[in-house]
C-alpha positions as CSV (number, residue, x, y, z in Angstrom):
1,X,76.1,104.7,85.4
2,X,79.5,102.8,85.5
3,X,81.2,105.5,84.8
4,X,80.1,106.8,87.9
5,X,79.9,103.7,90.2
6,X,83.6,103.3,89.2
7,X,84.2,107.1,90.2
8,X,82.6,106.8,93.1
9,X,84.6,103.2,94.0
10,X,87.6,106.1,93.3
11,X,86.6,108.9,95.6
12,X,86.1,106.5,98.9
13,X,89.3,104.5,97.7
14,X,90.9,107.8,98.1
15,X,89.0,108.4,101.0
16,X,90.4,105.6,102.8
17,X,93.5,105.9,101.8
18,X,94.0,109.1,103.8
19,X,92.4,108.0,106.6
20,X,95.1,104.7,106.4
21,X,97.8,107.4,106.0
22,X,96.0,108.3,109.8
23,X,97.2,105.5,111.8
24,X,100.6,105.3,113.0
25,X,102.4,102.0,114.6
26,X,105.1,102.8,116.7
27,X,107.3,99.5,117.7
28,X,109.7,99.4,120.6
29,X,112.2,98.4,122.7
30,X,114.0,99.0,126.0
31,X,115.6,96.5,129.1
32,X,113.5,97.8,132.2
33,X,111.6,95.9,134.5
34,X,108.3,98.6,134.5
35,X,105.2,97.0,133.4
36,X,104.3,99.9,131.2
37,X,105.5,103.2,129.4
38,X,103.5,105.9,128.5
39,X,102.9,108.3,125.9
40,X,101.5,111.8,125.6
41,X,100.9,113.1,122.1
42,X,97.7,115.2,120.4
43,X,95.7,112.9,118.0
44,X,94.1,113.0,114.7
45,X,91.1,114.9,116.2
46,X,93.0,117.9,118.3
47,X,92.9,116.0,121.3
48,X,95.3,115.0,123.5
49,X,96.0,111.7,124.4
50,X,97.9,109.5,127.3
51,X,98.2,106.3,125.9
52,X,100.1,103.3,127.6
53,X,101.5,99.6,126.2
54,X,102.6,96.5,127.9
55,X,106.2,95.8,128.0
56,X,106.5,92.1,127.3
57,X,110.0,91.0,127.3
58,X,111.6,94.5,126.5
59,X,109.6,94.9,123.7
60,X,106.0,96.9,123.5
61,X,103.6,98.5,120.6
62,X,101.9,102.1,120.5
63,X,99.1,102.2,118.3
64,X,96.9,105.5,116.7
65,X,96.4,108.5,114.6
66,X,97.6,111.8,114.2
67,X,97.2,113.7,110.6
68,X,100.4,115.0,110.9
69,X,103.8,115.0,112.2
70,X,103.2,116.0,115.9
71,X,106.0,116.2,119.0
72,X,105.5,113.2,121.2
73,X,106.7,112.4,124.5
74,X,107.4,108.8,125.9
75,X,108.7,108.7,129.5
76,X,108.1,106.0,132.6
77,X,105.6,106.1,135.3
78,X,102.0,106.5,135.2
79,X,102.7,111.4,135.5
80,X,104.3,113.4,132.9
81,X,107.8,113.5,134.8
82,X,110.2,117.0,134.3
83,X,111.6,117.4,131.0
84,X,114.9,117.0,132.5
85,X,114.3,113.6,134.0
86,X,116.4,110.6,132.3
87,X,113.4,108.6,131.7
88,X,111.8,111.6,129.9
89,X,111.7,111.8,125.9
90,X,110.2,114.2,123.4
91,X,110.5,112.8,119.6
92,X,108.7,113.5,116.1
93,X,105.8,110.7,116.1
94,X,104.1,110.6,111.8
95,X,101.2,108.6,110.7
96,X,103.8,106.1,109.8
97,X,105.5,102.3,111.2
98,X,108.3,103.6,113.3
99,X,110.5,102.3,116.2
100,X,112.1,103.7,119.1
101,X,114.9,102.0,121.0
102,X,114.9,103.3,124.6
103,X,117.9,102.5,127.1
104,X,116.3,102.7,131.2
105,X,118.2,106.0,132.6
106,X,119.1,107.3,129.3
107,X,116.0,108.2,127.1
108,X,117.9,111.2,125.3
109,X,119.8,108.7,123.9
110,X,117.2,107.2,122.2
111,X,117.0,105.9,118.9
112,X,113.9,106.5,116.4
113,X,113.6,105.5,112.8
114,X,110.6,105.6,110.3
115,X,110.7,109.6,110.7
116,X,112.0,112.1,108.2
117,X,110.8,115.2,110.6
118,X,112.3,113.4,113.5
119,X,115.8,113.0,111.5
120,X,115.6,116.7,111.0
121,X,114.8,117.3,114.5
122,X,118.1,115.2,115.5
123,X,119.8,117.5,113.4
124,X,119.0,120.4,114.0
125,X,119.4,119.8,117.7
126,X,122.8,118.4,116.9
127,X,123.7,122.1,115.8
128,X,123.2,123.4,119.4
129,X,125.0,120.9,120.9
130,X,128.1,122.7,121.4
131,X,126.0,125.9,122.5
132,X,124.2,123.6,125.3
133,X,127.6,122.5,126.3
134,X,129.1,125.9,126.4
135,X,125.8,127.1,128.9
136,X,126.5,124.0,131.5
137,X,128.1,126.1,133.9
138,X,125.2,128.6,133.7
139,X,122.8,126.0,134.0
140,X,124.4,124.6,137.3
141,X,124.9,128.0,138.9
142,X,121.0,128.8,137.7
143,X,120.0,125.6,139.2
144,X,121.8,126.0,142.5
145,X,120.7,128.8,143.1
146,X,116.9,127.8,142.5
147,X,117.3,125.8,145.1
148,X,118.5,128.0,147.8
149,X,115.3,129.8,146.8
150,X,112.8,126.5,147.0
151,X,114.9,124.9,150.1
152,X,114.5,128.4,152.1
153,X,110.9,129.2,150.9
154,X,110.0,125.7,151.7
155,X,111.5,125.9,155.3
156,X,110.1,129.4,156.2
157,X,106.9,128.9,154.7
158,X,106.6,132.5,153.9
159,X,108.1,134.8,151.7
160,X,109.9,137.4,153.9
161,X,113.1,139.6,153.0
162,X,115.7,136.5,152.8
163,X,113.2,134.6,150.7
164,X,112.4,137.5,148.2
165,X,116.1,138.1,147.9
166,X,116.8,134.6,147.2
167,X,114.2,134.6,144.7
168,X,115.3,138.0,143.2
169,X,118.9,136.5,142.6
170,X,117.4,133.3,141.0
171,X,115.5,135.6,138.5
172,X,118.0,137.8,138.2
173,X,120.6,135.2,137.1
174,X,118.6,134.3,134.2
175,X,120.3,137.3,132.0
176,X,123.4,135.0,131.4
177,X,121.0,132.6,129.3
178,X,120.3,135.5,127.3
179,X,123.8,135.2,125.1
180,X,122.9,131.4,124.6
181,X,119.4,131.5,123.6
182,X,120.0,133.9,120.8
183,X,123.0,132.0,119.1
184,X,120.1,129.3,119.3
185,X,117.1,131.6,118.3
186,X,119.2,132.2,115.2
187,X,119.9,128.7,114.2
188,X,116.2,128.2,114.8
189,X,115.4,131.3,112.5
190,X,117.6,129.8,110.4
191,X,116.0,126.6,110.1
192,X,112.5,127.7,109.8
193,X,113.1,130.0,107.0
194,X,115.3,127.2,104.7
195,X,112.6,124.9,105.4
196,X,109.2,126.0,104.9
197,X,107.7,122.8,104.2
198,X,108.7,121.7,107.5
199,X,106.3,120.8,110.5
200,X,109.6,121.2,112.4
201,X,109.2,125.4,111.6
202,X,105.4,126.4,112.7
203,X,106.8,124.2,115.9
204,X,109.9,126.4,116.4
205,X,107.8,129.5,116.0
206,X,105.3,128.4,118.9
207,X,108.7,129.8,121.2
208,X,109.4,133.1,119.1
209,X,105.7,134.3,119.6
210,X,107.6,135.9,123.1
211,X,109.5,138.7,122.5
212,X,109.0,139.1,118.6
213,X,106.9,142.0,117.4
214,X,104.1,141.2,114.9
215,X,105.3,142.1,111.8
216,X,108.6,139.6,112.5
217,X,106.4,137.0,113.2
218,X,103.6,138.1,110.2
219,X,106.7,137.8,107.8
220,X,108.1,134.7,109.1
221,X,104.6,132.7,109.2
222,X,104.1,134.4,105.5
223,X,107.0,132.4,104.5
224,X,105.6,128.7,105.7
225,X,103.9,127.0,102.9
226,X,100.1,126.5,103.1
227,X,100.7,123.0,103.7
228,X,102.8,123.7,106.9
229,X,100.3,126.5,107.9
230,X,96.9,124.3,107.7
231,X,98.5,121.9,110.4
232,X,98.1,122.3,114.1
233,X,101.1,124.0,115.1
234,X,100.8,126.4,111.7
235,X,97.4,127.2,113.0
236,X,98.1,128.0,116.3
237,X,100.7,130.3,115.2
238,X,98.1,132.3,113.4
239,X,95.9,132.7,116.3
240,X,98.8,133.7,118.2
241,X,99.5,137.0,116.1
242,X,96.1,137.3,116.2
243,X,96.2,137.8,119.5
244,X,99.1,139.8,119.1
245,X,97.9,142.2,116.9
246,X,94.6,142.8,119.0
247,X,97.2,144.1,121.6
248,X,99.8,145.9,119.2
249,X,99.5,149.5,118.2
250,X,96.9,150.9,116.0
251,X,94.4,148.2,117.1
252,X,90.7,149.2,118.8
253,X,91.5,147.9,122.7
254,X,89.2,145.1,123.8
255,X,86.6,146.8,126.1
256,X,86.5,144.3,129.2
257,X,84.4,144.3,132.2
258,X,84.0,142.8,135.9
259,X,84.7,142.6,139.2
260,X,87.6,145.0,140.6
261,X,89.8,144.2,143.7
262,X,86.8,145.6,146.1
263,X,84.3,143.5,144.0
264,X,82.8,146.9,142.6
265,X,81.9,146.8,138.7
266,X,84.7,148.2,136.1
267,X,84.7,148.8,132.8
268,X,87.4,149.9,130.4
269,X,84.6,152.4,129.1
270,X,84.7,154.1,131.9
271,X,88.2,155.5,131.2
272,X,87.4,157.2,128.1
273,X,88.8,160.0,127.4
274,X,91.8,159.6,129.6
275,X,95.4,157.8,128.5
276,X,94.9,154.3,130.0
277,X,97.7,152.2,130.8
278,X,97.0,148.3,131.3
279,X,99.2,146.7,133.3
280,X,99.5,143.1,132.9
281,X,101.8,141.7,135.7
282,X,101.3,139.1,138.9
283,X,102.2,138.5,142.5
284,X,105.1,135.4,141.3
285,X,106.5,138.1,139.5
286,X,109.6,139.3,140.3
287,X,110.1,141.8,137.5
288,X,106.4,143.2,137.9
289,X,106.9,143.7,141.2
290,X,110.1,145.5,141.2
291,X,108.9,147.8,138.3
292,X,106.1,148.9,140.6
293,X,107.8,152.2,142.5
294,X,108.9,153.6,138.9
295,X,105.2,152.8,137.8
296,X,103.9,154.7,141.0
297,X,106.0,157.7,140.2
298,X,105.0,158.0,136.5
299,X,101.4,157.5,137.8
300,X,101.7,160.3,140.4
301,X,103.4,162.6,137.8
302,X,100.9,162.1,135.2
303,X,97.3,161.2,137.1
304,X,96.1,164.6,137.4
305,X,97.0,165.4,133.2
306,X,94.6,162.5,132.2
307,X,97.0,159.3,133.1
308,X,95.3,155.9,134.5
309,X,96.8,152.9,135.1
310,X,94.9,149.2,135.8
311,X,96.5,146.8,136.8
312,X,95.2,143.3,135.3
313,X,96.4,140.1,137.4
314,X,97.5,136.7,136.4
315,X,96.3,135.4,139.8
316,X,93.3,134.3,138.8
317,X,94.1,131.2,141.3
318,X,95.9,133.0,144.0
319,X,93.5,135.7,145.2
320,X,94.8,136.1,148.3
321,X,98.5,136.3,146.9
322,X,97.0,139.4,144.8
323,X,95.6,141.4,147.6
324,X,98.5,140.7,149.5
325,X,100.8,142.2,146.8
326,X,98.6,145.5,146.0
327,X,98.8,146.3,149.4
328,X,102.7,145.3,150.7
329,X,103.8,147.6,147.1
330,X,101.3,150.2,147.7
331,X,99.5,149.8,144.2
332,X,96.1,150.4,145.8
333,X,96.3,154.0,144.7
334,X,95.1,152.6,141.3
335,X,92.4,150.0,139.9
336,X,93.0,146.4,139.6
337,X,91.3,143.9,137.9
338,X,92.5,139.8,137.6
339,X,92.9,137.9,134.1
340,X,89.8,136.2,134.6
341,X,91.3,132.8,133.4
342,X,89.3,129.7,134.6
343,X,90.5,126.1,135.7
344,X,87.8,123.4,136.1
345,X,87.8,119.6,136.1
346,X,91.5,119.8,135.1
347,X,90.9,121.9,132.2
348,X,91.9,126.1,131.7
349,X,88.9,128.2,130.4
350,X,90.3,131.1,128.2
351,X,86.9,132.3,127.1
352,X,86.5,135.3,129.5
353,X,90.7,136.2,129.6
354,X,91.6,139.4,129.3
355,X,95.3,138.8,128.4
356,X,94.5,136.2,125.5
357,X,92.5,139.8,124.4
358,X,95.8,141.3,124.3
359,X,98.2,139.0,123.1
360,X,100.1,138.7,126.3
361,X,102.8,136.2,126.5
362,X,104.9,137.4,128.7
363,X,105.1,139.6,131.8
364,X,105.1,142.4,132.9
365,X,103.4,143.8,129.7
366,X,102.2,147.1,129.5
367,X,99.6,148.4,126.9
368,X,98.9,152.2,126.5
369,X,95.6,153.6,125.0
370,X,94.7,156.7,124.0
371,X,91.6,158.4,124.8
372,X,89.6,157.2,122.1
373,X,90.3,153.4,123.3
374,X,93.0,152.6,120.3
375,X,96.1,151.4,121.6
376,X,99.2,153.1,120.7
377,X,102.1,151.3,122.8
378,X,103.0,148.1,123.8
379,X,105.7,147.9,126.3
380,X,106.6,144.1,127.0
381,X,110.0,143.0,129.9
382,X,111.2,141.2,127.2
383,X,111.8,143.8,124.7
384,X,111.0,147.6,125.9
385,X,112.2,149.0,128.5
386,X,111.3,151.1,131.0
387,X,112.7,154.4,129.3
388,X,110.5,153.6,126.1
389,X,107.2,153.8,128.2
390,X,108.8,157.1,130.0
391,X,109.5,159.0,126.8
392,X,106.0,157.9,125.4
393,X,104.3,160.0,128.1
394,X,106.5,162.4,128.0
395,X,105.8,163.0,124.3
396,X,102.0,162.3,125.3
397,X,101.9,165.1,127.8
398,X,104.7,167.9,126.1
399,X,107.5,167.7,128.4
């Protein structure tokens, strides 16, 4: 019996003792006249949290849990302010005592201690620093250029031909990142597979789950140790190539139903027996829309030899955006269906999304299924173009 009263005394001392390795203390300090700061961060439970402290005499305390190592951000005013904001800062908080030192107008100067995943962060952000400076120009000319686009769409109120154009050039000026976010892809490959015991990695992957196929990412998330994939970010990763693979090739397509454009019933069963391509684009889209006359051509060529195309909106909030957009490209001559993604009391309801079905992360995404409802091509913006789709159906229907 005292054996196992002592045991026992054991198991909840161990118990607790966790739990205490819960509860973070974050102490800090910064010369601003604000009353408060704030902090965003997901706690020990999954949930997230906006937690606020007093500053008294440039000095105030956050208080909490989280299990693990999670990104934080700490910024001024009562809203999440944009990333690039001065008074903006994302940081590594750990069920740990740590400190930040904050300076008013320059947050990403900030200095926090008490962090081994935060030093690591500094670091390896350190090792893009001379990428970041080398994109600046880039940057400027992007940003410029973005606000032709918002200035004019703001004063017209309506997006006619300057407006699109504007908006195409905006888009369209992206490409010159593409050079600077590999060289910083790679570093973060790097990183991810030297340090698989890192919260930093499963992190770093949550951005790669875009343009990667499934095996890359199967093989890289393989590589994490079990540690690293039982935490938060680790297991989001897995339900992303979950996702992923329900959308890839050789998978059973998920049969959906509802509502069409003219509120009549459809079903993806009813296309069996025919080559079905799922289109996955929206109205914002600049790319989707200007793929739209090569996709009308390859449906006109192809409709009457068993070729169907539906197109599946993200515009689940902008119906009359959608309707709009079928009719000014002329995409009525096929069905159309929307995402069927929810947004109540400030909250996003995936339960009853199509595209979470498929794995879509990007757009325009394009999923082909043969007639027996098993996909067997996935043709994403990001990494397929256009002539991989066209010599697919060309195989498909012997030309």
């Amino acid at each position: 019996m005292k054996n196992f009263i002592t045991a026992f005394i054991l198991i909840v001392c161990m118990h607790l003792g966790v739990l205490a390795q819960q509860k973070f203390t974050l102490k800090g300090e910064i010369a601003n006249n604000a009353p408060y700061i704030y902090m965003g961060y997901t706690d020990s439970k999954g949930v997230p949290v906006v937690d606020s402290a007093k500053i008294d005499r440039n000095k105030f305390v956050f208080k909490g849990s989280v299990n693990e190592p999670v990104m934080a951000t700490i910024y001024l005013g009562k809203k999440i302010i944009p990333s690039n904001n001065s008074d903006y800062f994302n940081f590594y908080l750990e069920p740990k005592n740590m400190s930040i030192k904050l300076h008013s107008g320059k947050f990403k100067d900030a200095v926090v201690t008490g962090s081994k995943t935060q030093e690591d962060w500094v670091e390896l952000n350190a090792s893009k620093a001379k990428i970041r400076a080398e994109m600046e120009d880039v940057t400027k000319e992007y940003n410029r250029l973005t606000d032709l686009y918002n200035k004019a769409n703001e004063e017209l109120k309506t997006l006619d031909e300057k407006v699109k154009q504007l908006k195409e050039d905006s888009f369209n000026y992206r490409e010159n990142f593409n050079p600077f976010t590999e060289k910083m892809r790679q570093i973060d490959l790097g990183f991810i597979k030297n340090n698989p015991n890192s919260y930093i990695s499963p992190y770093l992957m949550r951005f790669m789950t875009t343009g990667s196929k499934v095996h890359e990412l199967e093989q890289l998330y393989g590589s994490l140790s079990d540690k690293v994939k039982a935490s938060s970010y680790g297991k989001e990763i897995a339900k992303e190539i979950t996702k992923k693979k329900g959308g890839s090739p050789g998978s059973k397509a998920f049969e959906f139903a509802g509502k069409d454009i003219d509120g009549k019933s459809l079903a993806l069963t009813e296309f069996r027996g025919k080559y079905v391509l799922l289109d996955f684009w929206a109205s914002w889209c600049v790319p989707c829309r200007k793929g739209n006359p090569h996709l009308i051509e390859l449906y006109n060529k192809y409709k009457e030899k068993g070729f169907e195309v539906i197109g599946i909106a993200d515009d689940d909030r902008t119906q009359n955006a959608w309707h709009k957009a079928v009719e000014d490209d002329q995409i009525n001559i096929w069905k159309h269906i929307l995402r069927g993604l929810k947004f109540e009391n400030g909250k996003f309801d995936f339960s009853n999304s199509i595209s979470d079905h498929f794995g879509i992360s990007t757009l325009p995404t394009k999923i082909l299924i043969d007639p027996q409802g098993i996909i067997i091509g996935r043709f994403a913006a990001d990494a397929s173009p256009d002539e991989y789709l066209n010599n697919k159906l060309k195989e498909i229907f012997n030309e």
